[in-house]
C-alpha positions as CSV (number, residue, x, y, z in Angstrom):
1,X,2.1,-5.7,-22.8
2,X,4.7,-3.6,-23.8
3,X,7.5,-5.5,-22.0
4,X,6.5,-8.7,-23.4
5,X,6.8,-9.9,-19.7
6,X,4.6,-12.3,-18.0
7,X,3.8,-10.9,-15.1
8,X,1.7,-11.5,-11.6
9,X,-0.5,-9.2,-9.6
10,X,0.0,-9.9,-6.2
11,X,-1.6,-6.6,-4.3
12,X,-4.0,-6.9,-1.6
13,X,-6.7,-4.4,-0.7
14,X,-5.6,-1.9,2.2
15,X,-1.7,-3.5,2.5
16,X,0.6,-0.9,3.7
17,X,3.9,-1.3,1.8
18,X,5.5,-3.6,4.9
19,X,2.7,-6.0,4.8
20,X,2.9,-6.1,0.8
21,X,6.3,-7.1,1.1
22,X,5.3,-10.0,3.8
23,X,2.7,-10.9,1.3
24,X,5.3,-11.2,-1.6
25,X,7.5,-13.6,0.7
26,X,5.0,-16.0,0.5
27,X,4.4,-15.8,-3.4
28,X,8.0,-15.7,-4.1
29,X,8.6,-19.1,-1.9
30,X,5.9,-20.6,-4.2
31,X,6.8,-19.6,-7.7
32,X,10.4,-18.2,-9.1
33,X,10.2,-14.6,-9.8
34,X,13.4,-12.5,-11.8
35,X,11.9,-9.3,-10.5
36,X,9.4,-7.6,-7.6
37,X,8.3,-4.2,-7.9
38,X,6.9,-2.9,-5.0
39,X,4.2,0.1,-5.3
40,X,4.1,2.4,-2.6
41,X,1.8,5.5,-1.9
42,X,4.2,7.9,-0.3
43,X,2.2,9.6,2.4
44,X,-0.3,6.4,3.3
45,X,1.0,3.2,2.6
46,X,3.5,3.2,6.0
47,X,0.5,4.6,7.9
48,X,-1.6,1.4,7.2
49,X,1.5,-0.7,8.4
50,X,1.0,0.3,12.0
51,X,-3.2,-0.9,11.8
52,X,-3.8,-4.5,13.1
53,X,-7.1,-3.7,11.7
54,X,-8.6,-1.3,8.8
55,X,-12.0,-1.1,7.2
56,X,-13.2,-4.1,8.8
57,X,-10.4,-6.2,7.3
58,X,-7.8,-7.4,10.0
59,X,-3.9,-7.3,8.9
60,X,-0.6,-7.8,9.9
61,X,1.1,-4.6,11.6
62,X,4.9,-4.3,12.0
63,X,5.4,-3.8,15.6
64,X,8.1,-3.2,18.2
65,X,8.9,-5.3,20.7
66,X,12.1,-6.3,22.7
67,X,13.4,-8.4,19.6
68,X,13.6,-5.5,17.4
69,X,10.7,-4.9,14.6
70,X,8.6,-8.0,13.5
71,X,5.3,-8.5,12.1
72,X,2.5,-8.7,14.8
73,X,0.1,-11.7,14.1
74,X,-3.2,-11.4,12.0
75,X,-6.2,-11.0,14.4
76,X,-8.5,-13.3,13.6
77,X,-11.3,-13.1,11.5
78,X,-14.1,-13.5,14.2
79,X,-12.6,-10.5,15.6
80,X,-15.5,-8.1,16.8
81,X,-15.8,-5.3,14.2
82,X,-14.7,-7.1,11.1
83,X,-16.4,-7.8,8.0
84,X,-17.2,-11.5,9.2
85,X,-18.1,-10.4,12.6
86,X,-20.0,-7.3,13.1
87,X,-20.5,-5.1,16.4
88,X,-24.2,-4.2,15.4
89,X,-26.1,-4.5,12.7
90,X,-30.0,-6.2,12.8
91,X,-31.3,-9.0,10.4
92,X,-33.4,-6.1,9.0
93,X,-30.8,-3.4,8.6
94,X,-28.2,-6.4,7.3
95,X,-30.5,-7.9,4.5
96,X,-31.6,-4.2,3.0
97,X,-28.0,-4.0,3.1
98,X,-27.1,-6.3,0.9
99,X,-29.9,-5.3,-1.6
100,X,-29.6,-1.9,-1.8
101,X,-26.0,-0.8,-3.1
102,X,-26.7,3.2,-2.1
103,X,-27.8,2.2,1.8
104,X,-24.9,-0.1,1.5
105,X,-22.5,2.7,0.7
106,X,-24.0,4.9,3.4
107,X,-24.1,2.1,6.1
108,X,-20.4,1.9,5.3
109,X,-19.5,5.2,5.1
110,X,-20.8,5.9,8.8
111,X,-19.6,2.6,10.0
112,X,-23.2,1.6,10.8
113,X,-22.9,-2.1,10.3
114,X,-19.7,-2.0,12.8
115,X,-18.1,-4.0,10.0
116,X,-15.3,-1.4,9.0
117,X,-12.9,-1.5,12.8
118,X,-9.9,0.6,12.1
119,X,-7.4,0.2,15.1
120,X,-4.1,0.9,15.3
121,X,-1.7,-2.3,17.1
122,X,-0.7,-1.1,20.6
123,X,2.7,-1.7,19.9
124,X,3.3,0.0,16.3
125,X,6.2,0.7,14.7
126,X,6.9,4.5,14.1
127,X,6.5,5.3,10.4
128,X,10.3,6.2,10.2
129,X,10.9,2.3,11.1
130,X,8.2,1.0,9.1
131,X,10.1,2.3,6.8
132,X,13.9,0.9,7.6
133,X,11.8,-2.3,8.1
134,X,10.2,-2.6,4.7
135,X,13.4,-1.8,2.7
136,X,15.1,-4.7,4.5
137,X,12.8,-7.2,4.2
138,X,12.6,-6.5,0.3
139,X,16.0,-7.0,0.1
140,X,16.1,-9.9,1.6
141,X,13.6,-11.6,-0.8
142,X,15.3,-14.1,-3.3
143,X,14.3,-12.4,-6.4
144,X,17.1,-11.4,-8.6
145,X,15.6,-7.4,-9.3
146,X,13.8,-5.1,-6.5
147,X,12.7,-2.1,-7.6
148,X,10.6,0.6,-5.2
149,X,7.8,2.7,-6.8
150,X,6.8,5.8,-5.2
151,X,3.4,7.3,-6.4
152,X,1.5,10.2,-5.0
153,X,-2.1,11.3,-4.5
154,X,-3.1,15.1,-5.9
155,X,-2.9,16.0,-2.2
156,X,0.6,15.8,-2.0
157,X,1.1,18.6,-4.6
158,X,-1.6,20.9,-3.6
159,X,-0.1,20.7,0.2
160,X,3.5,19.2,-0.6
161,X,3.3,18.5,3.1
162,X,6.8,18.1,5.2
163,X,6.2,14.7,6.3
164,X,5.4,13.5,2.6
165,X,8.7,15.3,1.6
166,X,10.5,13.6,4.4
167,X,9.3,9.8,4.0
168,X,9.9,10.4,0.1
169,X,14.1,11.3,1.2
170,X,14.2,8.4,3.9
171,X,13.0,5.7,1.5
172,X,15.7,7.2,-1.3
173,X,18.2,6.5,1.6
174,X,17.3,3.3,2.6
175,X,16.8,2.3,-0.4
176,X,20.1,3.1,-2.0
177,X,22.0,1.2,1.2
178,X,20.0,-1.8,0.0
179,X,20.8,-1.6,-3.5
180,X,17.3,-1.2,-4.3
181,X,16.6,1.1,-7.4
182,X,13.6,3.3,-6.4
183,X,11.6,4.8,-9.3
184,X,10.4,7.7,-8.5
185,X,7.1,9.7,-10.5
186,X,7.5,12.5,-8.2
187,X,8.8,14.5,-10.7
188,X,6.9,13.0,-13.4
189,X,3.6,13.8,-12.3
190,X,4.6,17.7,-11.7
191,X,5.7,18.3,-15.2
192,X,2.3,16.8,-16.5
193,X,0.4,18.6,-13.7
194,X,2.7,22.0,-15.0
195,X,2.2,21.5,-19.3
196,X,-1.0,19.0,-19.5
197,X,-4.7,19.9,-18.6
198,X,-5.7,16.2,-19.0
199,X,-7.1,14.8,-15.6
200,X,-4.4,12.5,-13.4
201,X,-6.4,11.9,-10.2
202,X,-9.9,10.7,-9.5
203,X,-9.6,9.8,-6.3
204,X,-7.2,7.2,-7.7
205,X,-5.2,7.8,-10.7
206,X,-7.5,8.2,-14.3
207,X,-6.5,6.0,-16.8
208,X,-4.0,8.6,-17.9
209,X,-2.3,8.8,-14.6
210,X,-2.0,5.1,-14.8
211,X,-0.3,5.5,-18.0
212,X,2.6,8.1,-16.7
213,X,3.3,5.6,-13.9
214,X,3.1,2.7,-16.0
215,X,5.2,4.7,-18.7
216,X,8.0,5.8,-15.8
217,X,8.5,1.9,-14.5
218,X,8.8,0.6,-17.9
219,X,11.5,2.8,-18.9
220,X,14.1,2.2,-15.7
221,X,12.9,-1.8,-15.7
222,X,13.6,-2.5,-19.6
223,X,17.1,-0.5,-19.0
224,X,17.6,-2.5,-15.7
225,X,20.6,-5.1,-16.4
């Protein structure tokens, strides 16, 4: 690695940024860490905060309640809908399933096994909360260096829609009342997507998107005191 920097993946599949944060709470109580970066897809990330459940997988959703915003408890696992529970699937359908990776993907797609529940908690947090809520609890971590990373999917410069504009200002705000130094690729990315016909996205980012990002957060963390 360029940084010459041990360092720990601690991401989890589907988190919104809120629940990423609650998930490094718990690694940071086990293990001493100088620095957290926390990765956030602008326009999506704060969206999956408010779902108590998505793609079958159950999580935990920052809600509001009388005590302010807090995170709502995990469902359990033998929740109906969920990948260890399914609505309806038959013994038939289930064990082509898992023999058959192209009738799995289109099982999945259509939620045929009733193994992917999406569902939004009752009581979720707006997304302009979500994200007062997530600055705070970083900062709050005891780890010495936070930093915020804001990526984008292509769709956010083909549309360059209002509310992706909007959640990119407020999470500069809050950030910057935190003392949290946000790196942003914003910027970045449109000057590669202007002067470069090299592929960024795939759905995810290529291998070369991968690098710009990479490349932005390891400029602003080596010159980080």
């Amino acid at each position: 690695m360029r940084s010459n920097r041990r360092t720990v993946n601690a991401g989890v599949f589907g988190y919104g940024a809120a629940q990423a944060v609650r998930r490094a709470s718990i690694v940071t109580r086990k293990k001493n860490f100088d620095t957290i970066i926390l990765s956030i897809l602008v326009n999506d990330d704060f969206h999956r905060d408010r779902m108590s459940f998505r793609l079958g997988f159950p999580r935990p959703a920052v809600i509001q309640s009388e005590n302010g915003l807090s995170y709502a408890d995990v469902p359990p696992i033998e929740s109906r809908g969920t990948k260890w529970q399914p609505r309806h699937i038959s013994k038939i359908l289930l064990t082509v399933k898992n023999h058959s990776i192209l009738i799995n993907k289109f099982l999945e797609k259509f939620d045929l096994t009733g193994m992917r529940r999406t569902e939004i908690h009752e009581n979720a947090a707006n997304i302009n909360q979500i994200i007062e809520f997530t600055t705070r609890e970083l900062s709050s971590l005891d780890v010495r260096k936070k930093f915020i990373v804001l990526q984008y999917s292509q769709n956010d410069f083909l549309s360059q829609t209002i509310e992706s504009q909007e959640i990119r200002k407020l999470i500069h705000l809050e950030s910057q009342s935190r003392g949290i130094q946000v790196i942003d690729t914003y910027d970045r990315l449109q000057a590669e997507i202007n002067n470069s016909n090299t592929r960024i996205w795939n759905g995810h980012h290529t291998a070369h998107g991968n690098e710009i990002v990479c490349d932005e957060i390891y400029q602003v963390v080596q010159n980080s005191k």
